[in-house]
C-alpha positions as CSV (number, residue, x, y, z in Angstrom):
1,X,0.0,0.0,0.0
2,X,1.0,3.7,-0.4
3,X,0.2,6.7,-0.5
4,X,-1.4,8.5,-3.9
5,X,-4.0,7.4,-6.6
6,X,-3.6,4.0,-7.8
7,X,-5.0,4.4,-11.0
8,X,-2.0,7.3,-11.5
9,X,0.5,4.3,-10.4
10,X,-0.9,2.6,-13.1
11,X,-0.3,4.6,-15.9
12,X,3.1,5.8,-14.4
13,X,4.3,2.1,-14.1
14,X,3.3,1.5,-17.6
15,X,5.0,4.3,-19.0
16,X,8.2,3.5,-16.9
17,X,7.9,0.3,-18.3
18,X,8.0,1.0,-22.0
19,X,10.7,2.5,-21.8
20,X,12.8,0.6,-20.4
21,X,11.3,-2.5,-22.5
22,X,9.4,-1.0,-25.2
23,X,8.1,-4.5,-26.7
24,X,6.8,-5.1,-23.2
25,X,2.2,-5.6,-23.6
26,X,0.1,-5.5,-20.6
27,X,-1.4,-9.0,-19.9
28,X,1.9,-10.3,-21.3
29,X,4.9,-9.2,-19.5
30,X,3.3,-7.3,-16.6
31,X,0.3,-7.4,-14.8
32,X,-1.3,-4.3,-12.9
33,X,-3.9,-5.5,-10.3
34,X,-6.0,-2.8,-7.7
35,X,-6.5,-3.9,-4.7
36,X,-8.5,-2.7,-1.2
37,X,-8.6,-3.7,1.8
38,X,-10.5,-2.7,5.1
39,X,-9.0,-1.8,8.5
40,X,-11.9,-1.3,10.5
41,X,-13.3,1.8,9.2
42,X,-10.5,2.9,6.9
43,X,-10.2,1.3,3.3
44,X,-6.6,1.2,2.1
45,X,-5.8,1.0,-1.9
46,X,-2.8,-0.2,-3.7
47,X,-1.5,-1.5,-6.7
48,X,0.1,-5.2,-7.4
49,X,2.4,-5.3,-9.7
50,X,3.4,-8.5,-11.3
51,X,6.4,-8.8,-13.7
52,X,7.4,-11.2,-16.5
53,X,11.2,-12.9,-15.5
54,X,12.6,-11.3,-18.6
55,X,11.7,-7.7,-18.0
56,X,12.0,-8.4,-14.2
57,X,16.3,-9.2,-15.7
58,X,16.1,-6.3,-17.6
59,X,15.3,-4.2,-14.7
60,X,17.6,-5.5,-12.4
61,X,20.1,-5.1,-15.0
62,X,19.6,-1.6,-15.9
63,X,19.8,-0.9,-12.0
64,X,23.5,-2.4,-11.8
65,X,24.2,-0.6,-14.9
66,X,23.3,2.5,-13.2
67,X,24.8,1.7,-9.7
68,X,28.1,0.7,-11.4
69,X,28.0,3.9,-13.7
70,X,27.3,6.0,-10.5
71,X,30.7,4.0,-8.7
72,X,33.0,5.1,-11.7
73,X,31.7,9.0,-11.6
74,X,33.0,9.0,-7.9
């Protein structure tokens, strides 16, 4: 859970997405599920995100790409 609109998260996660993987469909390679839950009188909403192994690689990837980058500038 966090704090914001989900159905912003959404469209932010996709976009983020595509470009890191621009081939990457919805349905396919990621999944973007809404989800509530209630706490006594509060309702809390969130987003699950679920990613394909390959672009879930490709992430991780880019991160170390960027970490080591980030090592060498220093």
């Amino acid at each position: 859970m966090f704090p914001g609109d989900p159905i912003l998260m959404e469209v932010q996660m996709e976009r983020y997405l595509k470009q890191i993987a621009y081939t990457s469909e919805r349905g396919i390679d990621f999944w973007i599920e809404q989800v509530a839950e209630r706490v006594g009188d509060r309702i809390y909403r969130g987003v699950i995100f679920r990613v394909d192994d390959w672009l879930f690689k490709k992430l991780v990837t880019l991160d170390l790409k960027s970490e080591y980058k980030n090592l060498i500038e220093i």
